[in-house]
Kinemage of the C-alpha trace (Angstrom):
@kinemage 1
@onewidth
@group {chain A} dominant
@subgroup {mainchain}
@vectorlist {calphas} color= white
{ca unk a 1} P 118.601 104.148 127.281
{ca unk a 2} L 117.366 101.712 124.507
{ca unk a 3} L 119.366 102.967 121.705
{ca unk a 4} L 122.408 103.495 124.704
{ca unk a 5} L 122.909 107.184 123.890
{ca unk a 6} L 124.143 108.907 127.010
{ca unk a 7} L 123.154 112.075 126.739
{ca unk a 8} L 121.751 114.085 130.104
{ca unk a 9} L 117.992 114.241 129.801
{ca unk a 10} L 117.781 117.670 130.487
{ca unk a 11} L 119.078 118.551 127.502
{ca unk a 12} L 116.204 117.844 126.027
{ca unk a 13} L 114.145 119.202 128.163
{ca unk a 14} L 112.800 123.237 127.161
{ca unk a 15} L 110.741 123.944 130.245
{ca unk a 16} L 112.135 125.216 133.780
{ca unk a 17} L 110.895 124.010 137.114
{ca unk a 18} L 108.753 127.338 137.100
{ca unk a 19} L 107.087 126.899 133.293
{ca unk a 20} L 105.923 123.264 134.771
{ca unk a 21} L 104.646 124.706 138.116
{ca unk a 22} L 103.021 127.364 136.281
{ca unk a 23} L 101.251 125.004 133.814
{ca unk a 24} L 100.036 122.484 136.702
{ca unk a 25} L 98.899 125.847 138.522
{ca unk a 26} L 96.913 126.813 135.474
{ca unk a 27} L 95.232 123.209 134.987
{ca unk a 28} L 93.711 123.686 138.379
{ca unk a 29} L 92.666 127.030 137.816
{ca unk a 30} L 90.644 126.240 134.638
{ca unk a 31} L 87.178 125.818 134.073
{ca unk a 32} L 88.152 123.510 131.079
{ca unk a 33} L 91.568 122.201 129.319
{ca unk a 34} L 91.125 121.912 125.665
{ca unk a 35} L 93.113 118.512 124.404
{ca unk a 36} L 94.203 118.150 120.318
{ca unk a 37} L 93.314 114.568 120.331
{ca unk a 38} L 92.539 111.072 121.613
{ca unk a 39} L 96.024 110.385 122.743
{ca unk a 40} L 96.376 113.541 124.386
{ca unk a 41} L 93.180 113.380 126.251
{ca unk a 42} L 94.582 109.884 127.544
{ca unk a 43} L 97.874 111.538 128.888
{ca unk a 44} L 95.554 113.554 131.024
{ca unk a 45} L 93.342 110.603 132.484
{ca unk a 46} L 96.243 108.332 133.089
{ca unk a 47} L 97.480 111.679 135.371
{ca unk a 48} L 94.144 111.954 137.447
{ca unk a 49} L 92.401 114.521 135.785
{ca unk a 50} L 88.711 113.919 136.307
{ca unk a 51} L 87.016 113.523 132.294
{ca unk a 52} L 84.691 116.435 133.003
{ca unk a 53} L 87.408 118.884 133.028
{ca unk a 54} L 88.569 118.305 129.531
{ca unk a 55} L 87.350 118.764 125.889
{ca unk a 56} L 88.851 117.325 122.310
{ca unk a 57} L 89.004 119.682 120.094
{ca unk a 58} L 90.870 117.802 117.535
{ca unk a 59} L 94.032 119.638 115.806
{ca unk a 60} L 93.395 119.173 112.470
{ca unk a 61} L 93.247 121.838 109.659
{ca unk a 62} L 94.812 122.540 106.756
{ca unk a 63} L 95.626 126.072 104.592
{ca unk a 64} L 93.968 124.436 100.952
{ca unk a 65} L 96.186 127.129 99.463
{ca unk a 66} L 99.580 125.422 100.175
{ca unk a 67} L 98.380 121.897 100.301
{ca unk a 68} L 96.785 120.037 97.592
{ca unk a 69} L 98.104 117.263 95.378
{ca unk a 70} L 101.032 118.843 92.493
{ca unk a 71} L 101.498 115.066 91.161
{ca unk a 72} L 101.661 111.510 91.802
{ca unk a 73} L 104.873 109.421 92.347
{ca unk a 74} L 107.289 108.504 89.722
{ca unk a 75} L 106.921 104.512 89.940
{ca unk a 76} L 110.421 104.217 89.113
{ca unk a 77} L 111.138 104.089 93.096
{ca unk a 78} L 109.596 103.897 96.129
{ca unk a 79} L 110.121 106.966 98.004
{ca unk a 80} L 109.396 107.411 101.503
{ca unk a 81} L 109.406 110.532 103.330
{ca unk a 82} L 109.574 111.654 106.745
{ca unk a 83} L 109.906 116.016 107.968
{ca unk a 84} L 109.998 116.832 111.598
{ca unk a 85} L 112.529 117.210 113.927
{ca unk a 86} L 115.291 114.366 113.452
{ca unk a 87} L 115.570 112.871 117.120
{ca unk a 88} L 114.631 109.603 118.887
{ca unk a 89} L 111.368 110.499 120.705
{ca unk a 90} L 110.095 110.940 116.939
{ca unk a 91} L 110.693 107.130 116.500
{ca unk a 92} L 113.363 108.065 113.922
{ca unk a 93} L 115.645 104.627 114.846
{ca unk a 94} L 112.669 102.604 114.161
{ca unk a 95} L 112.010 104.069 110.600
{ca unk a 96} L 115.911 103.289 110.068
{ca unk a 97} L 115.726 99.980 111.009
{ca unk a 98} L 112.561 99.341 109.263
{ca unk a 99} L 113.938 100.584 105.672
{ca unk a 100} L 116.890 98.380 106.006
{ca unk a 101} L 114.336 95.428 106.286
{ca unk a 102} L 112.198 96.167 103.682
{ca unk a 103} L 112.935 94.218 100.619
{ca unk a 104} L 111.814 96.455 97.693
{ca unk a 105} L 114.041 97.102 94.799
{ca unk a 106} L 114.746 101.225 94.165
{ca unk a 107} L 113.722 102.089 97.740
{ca unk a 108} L 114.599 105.412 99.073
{ca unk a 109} L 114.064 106.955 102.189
{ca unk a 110} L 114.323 110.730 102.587
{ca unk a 111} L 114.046 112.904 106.177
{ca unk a 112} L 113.610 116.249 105.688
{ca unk a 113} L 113.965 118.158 109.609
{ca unk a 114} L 116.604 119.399 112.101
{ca unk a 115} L 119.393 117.299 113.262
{ca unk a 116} L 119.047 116.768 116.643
{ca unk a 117} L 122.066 115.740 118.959
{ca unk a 118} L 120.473 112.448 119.840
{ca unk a 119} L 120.409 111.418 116.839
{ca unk a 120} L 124.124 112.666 115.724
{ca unk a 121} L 124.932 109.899 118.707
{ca unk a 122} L 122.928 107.533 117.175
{ca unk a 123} L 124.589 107.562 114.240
{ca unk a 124} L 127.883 107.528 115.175
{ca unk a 125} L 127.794 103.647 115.351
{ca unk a 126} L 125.220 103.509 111.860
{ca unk a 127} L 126.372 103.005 108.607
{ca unk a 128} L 123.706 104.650 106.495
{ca unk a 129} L 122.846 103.446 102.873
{ca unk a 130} L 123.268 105.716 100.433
{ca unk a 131} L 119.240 105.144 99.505
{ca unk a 132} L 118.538 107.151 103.517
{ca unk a 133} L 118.985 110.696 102.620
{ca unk a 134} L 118.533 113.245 105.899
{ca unk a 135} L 118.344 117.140 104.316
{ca unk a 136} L 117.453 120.652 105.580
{ca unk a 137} L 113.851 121.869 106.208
{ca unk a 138} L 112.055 123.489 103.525
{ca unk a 139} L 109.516 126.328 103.344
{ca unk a 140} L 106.383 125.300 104.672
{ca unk a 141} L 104.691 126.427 101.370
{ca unk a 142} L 106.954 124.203 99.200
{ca unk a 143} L 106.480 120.930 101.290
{ca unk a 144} L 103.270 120.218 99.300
{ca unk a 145} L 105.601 118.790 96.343
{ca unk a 146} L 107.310 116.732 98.545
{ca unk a 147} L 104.223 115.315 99.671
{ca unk a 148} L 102.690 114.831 96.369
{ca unk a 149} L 105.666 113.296 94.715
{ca unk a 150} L 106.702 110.467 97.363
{ca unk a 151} L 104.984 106.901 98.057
{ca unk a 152} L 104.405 107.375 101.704
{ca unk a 153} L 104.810 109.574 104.555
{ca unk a 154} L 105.837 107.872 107.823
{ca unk a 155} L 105.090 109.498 111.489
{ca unk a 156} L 106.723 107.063 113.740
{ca unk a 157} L 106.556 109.553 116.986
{ca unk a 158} L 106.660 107.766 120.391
{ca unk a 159} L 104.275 110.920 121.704
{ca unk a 160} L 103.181 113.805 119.621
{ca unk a 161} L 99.860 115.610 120.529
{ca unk a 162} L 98.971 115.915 117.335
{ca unk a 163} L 101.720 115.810 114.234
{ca unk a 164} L 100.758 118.598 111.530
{ca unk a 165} L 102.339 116.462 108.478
{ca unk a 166} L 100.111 114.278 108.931
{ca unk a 167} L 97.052 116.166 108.028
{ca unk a 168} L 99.039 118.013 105.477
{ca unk a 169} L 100.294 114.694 103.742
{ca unk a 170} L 96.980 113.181 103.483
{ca unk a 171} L 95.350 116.573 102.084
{ca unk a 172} L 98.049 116.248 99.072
{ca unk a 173} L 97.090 112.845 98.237
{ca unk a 174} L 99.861 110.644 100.406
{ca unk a 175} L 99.317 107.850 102.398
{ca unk a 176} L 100.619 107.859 105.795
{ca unk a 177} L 101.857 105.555 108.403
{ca unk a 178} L 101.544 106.867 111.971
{ca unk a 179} L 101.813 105.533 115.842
{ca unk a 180} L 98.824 105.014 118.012
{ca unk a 181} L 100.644 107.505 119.833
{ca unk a 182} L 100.453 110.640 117.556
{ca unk a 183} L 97.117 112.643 117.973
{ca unk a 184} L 96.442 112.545 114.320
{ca unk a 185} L 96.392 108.638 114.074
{ca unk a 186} L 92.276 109.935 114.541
{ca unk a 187} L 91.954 110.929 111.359
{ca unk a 188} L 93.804 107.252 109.585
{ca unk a 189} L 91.628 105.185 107.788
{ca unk a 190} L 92.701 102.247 108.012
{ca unk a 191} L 93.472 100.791 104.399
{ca unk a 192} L 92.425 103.912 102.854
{ca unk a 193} L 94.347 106.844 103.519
{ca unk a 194} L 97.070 104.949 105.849
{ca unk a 195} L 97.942 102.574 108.893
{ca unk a 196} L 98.536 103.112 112.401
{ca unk a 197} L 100.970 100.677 113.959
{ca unk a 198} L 102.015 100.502 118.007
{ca unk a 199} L 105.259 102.666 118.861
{ca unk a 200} L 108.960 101.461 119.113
{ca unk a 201} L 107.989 98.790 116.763
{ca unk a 202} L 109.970 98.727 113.659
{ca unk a 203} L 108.627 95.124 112.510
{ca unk a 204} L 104.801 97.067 112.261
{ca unk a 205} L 106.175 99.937 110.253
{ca unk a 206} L 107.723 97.437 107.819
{ca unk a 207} L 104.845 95.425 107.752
{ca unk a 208} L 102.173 98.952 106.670
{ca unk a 209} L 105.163 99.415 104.545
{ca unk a 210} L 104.799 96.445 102.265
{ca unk a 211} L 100.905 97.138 102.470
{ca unk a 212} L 101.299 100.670 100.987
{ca unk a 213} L 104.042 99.139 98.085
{ca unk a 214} L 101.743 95.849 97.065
{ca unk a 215} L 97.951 97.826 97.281
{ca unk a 216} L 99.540 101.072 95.254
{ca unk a 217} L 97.632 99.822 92.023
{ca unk a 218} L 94.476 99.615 94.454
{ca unk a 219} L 94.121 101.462 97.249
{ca unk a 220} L 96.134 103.894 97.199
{ca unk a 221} L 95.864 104.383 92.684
{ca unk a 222} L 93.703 107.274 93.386
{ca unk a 223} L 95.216 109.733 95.371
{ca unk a 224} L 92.396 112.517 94.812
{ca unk a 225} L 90.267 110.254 97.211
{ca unk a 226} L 93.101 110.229 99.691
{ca unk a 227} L 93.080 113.686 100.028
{ca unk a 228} L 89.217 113.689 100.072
{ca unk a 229} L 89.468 112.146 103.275
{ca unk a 230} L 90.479 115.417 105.066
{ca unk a 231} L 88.169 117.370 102.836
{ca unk a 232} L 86.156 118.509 106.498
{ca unk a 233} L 89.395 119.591 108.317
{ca unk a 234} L 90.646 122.059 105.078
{ca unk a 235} L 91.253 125.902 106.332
{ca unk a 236} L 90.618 125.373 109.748
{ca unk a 237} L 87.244 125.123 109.286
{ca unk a 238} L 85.607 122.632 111.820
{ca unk a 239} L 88.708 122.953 113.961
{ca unk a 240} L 87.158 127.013 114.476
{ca unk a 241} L 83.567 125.827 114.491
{ca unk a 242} L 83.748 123.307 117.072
{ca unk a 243} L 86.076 125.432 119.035
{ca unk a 244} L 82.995 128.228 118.628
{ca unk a 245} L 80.747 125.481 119.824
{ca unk a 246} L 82.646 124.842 123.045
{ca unk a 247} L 82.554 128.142 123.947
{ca unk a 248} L 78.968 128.981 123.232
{ca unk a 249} L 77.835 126.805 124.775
{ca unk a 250} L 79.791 125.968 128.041
């Protein structure tokens, strides 16, 4: 309704009537429901589910054989990069609108995902530079050099329990600018490996934007240490040892 895109919600809707039941069923069937992150763990509260029914067992992990830093940016532009699905609830009109703000010379802004309708509405009535580039997925394995080579990866999701590029970025060395509501915004450090900014707010990503571009030479020069930062998460490891924990101890 905010980006006036009349498209029939259901359309983007995957569950029946009887996949929701079922799921509701199951929650009160459970001894415990195990939650990715903060912001999922929230969903659940602001719902009425009573705190001592669920856990956080937070999402994050890495495979340290496909992602590690290849390189380091180019200088000659500033590259940022977004891959995930290409639709609205990702935040995707905000990132648009925030590029066309940003005043930095050789900008370029690069989506790598599937095309959802939504979006094909959206854009009906948006001229795109030629500096916003939207391509095809890529192998999983191979995303690690997109990762390396650009400035900054931006996760503007409105709600996304977790967001797997997120981790991934940040173990290959690239700052990242995420929402409050994307389950990984637990793992930002603020001014170190990334920013968080609220959703649906286009002014916030521009403004983390300009942070990333003018601290390059400082905070972000070393990109090793970036990718330090998710040194505890890489293959899975504490993801599978607290989930052992939980278990062993219930």
């Amino acid at each position: 309704m905010k980006k006036n895109i009349k498209i029939p919600y259901k359309q983007f809707g995957s569950s029946s009537s009887f996949q929701y039941n079922q799921e509701l069923y199951e929650y009160k069937l459970v001894d415990k429901i195990i939650v990715p992150s903060k912001f999922a763990y929230k969903s659940f509260i602001d719902e009425g589910f009573e705190p001592s029914k669920l856990q956080i067992v937070e999402l994050a992990g890495f495979n340290s054989k496909h992602f590690y830093p290849t390189c380091y940016p180019t200088k000659k532009t500033f590259e940022i990069l977004y891959v995930g699905r290409i639709t609205l609830n990702k935040g995707i009109a905000y990132l648009i609108e925030s590029f066309k703000k940003i005043n930095i010379k050789n900008k370029k802004l690069k989506m790598f995902g599937i095309v959802e309708q939504d979006i094909k509405e959206y854009l009906k009535d948006q001229k795109l530079p030629d500096n916003i580039e939207i391509l095809k997925p890529i192998k999983h394995q191979n995303l690690k050099y997109l990762y390396s080579k650009c400035d900054v990866l931006v996760q503007p999701s409105l709600f996304d329990g977790w967001s797997m590029v997120v981790t991934e970025a940040l173990a290959c060395g690239c700052p990242v600018i995420t929402t409050y509501n994307t389950g990984a915004s637990d793992i930002i450090k603020e001014g170190i490996n990334g920013y968080v900014v609220p959703i649906m707010d286009s002014e916030a990503i521009t403004e983390s934007l300009y942070k990333v571009y003018k601290d390059e030479q400082k905070l972000f020069m070393e990109r090793d240490q970036i990718a330090k930062t998710v040194d505890q998460y890489k293959d899975w490891n504490k993801y599978s040892s607290n989930y052992r924990a939980l278990i062993e101890n219930f």
